[in-house]
N, C-alpha and C positions, 0 to 999 in steps of 0.2 A: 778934171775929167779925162785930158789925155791920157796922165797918170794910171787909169784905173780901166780906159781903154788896152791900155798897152799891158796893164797887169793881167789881166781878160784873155788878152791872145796869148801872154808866156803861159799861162794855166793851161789852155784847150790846145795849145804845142806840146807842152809835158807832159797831159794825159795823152793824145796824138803819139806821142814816141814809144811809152808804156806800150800802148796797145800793139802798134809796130813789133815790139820786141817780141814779146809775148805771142803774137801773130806768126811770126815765121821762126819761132823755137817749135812751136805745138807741129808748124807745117813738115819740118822735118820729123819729129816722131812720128806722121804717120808717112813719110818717104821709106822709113827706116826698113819696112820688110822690102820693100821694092830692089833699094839697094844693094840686099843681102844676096835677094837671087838674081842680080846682075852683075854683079860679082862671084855667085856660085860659091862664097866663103863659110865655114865651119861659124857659130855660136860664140867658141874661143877668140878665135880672129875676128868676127863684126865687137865682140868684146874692146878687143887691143886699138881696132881702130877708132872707134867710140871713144877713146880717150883721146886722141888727137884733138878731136872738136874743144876739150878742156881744155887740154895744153894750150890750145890759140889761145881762148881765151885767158889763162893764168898768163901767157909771156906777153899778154899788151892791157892788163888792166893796170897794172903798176905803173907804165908810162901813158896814159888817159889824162891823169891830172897834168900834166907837164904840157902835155898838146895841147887839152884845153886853158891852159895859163898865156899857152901861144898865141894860140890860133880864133882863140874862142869854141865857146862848145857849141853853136851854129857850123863850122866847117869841117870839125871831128864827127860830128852828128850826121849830120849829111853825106861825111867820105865816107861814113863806116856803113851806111843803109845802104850807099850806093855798091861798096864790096858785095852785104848780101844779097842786092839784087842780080848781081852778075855773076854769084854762086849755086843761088839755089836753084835753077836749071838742070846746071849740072850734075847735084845731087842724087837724080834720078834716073839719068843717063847712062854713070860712070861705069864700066866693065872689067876693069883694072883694079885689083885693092891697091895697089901702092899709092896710085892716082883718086884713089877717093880718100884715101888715109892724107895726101896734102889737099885736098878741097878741103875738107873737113876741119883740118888745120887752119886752112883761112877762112873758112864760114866759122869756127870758135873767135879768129882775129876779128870779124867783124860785129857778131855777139855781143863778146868781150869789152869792146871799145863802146861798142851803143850802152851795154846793161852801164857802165864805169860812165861817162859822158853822162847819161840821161837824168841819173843821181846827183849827181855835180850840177848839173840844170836845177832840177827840183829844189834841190836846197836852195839855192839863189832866188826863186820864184818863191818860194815859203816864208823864204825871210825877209823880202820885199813885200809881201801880203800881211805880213802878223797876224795872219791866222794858221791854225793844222791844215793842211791839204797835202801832205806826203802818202797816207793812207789810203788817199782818195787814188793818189798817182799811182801806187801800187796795185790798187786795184785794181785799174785799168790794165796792166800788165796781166793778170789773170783774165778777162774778158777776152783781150787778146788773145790767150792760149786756148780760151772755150772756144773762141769763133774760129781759129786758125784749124784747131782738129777740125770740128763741126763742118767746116767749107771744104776741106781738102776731103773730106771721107765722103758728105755729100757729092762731090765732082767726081770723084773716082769710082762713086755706086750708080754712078749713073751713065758709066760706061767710058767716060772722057781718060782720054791715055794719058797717063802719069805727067809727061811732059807737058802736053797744054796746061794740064791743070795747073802745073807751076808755075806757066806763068799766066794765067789768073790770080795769084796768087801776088806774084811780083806784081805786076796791073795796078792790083789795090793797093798796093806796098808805096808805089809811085805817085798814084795819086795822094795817098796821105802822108807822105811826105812833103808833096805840095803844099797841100792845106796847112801843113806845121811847120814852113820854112820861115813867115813870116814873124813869128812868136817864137823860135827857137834863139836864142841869149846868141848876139854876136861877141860876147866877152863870158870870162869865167872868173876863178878868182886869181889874184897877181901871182906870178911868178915868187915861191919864197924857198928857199932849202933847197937838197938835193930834188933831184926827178923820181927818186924814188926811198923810201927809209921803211924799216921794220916797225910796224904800231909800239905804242908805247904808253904808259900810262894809263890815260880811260879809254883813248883810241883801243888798245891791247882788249881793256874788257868790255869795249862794246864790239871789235870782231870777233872776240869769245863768245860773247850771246848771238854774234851774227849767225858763228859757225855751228855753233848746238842745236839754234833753228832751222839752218840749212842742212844741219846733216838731218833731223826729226821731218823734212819736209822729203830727201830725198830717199830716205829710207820708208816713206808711206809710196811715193811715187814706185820705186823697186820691187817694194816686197810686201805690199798690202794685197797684191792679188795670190802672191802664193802662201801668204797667211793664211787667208778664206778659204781656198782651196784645197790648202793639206793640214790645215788644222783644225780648223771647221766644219767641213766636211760642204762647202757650198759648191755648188756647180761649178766648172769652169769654166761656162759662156757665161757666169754671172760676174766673174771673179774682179772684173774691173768697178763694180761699182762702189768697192770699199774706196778708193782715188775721187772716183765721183763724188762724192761726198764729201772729202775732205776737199776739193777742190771747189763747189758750190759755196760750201759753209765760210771758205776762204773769203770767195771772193766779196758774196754777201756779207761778212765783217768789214772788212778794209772797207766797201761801197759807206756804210756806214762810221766806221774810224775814226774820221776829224770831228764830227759831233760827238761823238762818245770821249773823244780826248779832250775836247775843248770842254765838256761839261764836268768830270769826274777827272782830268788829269791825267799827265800819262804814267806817272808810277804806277797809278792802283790801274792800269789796263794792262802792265807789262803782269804786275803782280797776279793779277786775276787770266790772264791769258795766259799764264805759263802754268800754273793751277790746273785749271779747263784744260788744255793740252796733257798736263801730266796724268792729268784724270780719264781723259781721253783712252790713253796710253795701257791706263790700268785696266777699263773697262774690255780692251781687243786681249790685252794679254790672259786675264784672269776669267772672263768669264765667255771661255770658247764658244758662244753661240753666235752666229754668222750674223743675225740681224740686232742683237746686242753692237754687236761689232760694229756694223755701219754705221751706229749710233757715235763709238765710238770715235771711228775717222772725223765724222761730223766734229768732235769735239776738240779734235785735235786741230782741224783745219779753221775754228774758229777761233782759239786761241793761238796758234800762232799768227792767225793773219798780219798781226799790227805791232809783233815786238819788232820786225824790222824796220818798217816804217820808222818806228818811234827812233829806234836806233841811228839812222841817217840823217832826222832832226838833229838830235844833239851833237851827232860828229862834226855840224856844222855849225854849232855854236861854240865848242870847246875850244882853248888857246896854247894846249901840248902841244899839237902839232899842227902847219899851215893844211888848210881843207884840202889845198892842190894834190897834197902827200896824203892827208887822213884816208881820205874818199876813197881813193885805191887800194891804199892797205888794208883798211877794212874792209872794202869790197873782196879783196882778194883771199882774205884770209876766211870771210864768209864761205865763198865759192871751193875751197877748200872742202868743208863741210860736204856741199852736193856729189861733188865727186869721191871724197873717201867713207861718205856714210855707206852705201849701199856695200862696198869692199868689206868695213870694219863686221859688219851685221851679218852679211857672209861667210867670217870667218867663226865668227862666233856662234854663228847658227853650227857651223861645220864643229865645233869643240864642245858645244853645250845643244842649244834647241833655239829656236826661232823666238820662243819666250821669255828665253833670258836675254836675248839680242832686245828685244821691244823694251822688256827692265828696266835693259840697262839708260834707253833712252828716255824712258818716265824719269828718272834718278835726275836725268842730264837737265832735262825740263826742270826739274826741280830747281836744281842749280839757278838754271838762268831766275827765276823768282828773287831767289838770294840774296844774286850780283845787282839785281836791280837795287836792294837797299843802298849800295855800296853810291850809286850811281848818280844820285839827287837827280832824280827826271823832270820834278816838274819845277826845277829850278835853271836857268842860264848859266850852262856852265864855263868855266873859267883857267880851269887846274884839274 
């Protein structure tokens, strides 16, 4: 009974953290114009600085597992919320580009270490349960990101100045971290290897599926509103609901996830959700009608929802490399993905058309289907 007690609270801390994350990522995307004209900076330069926020994050997820093999992912968990809270004030304040270019820097360090940390929890919670509930946890990270916009644009249409709002924002951040301090892992896993090593093996091709999905996730996020808009010919106060949609359909798959994994397996869901994505993909690319299209986001956003989930499962069963080192490197090499998808689609828009950039990421989906054969999902892996 305590047992299953104490299994009860690492789960509702796990999704607790999820939502956290997801919570104050959403809250800066909408700080982000506020920033811009308090700063007074050019498109190019909120550009430049915008990558700072990665860079944090890239130069501390690699050493995440190493801290948590220290310290436990209870201490990393809580140092890293407690950076964000004392960041994201700032956010909205800052007048200086140089000086929000290093916030930003250390709001991605604080990110970075929660999204890497939270991961590293979950698995240990998962595998102590013997059931799927990874899908579920990811989930909640998108709820997060709905309620995080939702609440910051609510408080700001209703007249409250930027700054309070944020911390309203922090407020809740605090409080629920409370609530999840008691269920949050005072241990992670042991200490093995370097602090940090290059993926390898299946680690290798499961941050390759990480990456293909995170670049198809950040490339709807970028450039689904300017698809709509100059190729479809939709409004441009509509043009955000093609993200909507794929961000709904998301979240609503993952809520669902662990039933659907536990009853059909997660091969045939990797298999079938990269399908549905790719199909997605085809449906915005080929057949330029705006509400066709929404459909299509819809599609995309329900098949990716849960190839990473599944992905984070097995990193944490497989015996190439210690989880400490896995979890990072494939986390890392995921997040990769987010940041250079919207660049590579840019480029490619600029050399060819916006629908051969979309193509090429149907193709990519495809792929991940493939890798899954490679990957024996619904089997415990070993090598």
């Amino acid at each position: 009974m305590a047992k299953e007690k104490r299994g009860n609270s690492s789960q509702l801390a796990t999704r607790l953290v999820f939502f956290i994350s997801g919570f104050v990522t959403a809250t800066w995307a909408v700080i982000v114009p506020y920033a811009r004209a308090n700063t007074s900076i050019s498109d190019a330069t909120l550009g430049s600085l915008l990558l700072c926020l990665g860079i944090g994050a890239l130069i501390t997820m690699p050493t995440t597992g190493a801290l948590t093999s220290r310290f436990g992912c209870r201490k990393v968990i809580i140092a890293a919320i407690g950076l964000i809270i004392l960041i994201v004030p700032l956010l909205s304040v800052i007048t200086q580009p140089i000086l929000l270019g290093l916030v930003l820097l250390i709001f991605g360090i604080g990110v970075g270490m929660t999204d890497c940390a939270m991961n590293i929890q979950a698995i240990l919670v998962e595998k102590e349960s013997s059931i799927p509930l990874m899908s579920g946890f990811h989930g909640f990270y998108s709820i997060g990101g709905i309620a995080g916009a939702g609440m910051m644009t609510f408080l700001l249409a209703f007249g409250i100045p930027v700054m309070l709002a944020t911390f309203v924002i922090i407020l809740c951040v605090g409080i629920l971290t409370l609530l999840s301090y008691p269920g949050i892992l005072p241990y992670a896993n042991p200490k093995a290897g370097p602090a940090f090593a290059m993926p390898r093996g299946i680690v290798l091709l499961l941050g390759i599926v990480c990456f293909s999905v995170f670049l198809t996730e950040g490339t709807v996020l970028d450039w689904s509103a300017v698809y709509l808009t100059q190729v479809t010919g939709m409004p441009e106060t509509l043009g955000g609901l093609g993200y909507t949609c794929f961000a709904v359909a998301m979240t609503l798959a993952r809520l669902t996830g662990d039933k659907v994994i536990k009853h059909i397996g997660r091969f045939k869901v990797v298999v079938i959700g990269a399908i549905t994505a790719a199909l997605g993909l085809a449906m915005v690319t080929f057949i330029p009608l705006w509400y066709l299209s929404l459909s299509g986001y819809a599609l995309i956003g329900a098949g990716c929802a849960n190839i990473v989930p599944i992905m984070f499962s097995v990193v944490g069963e497989q015996k190439v490399m210690p989880q400490a080192v896995a979890v990072p490197a494939m986390t890392t090499l995921g997040y990769l993905g987010v940041l250079s998808g919207p660049a590579i689609i840019g480029y490619i828009a600029h050399l060819s058309s916006l629908s051969s950039s979309f193509s090429l990421i149907m193709l990519l989906m495809l792929v991940v289907g493939a890798l899954s054969f490679k990957l024996n999902l619904n089997q415990r892996i070993s090598s």
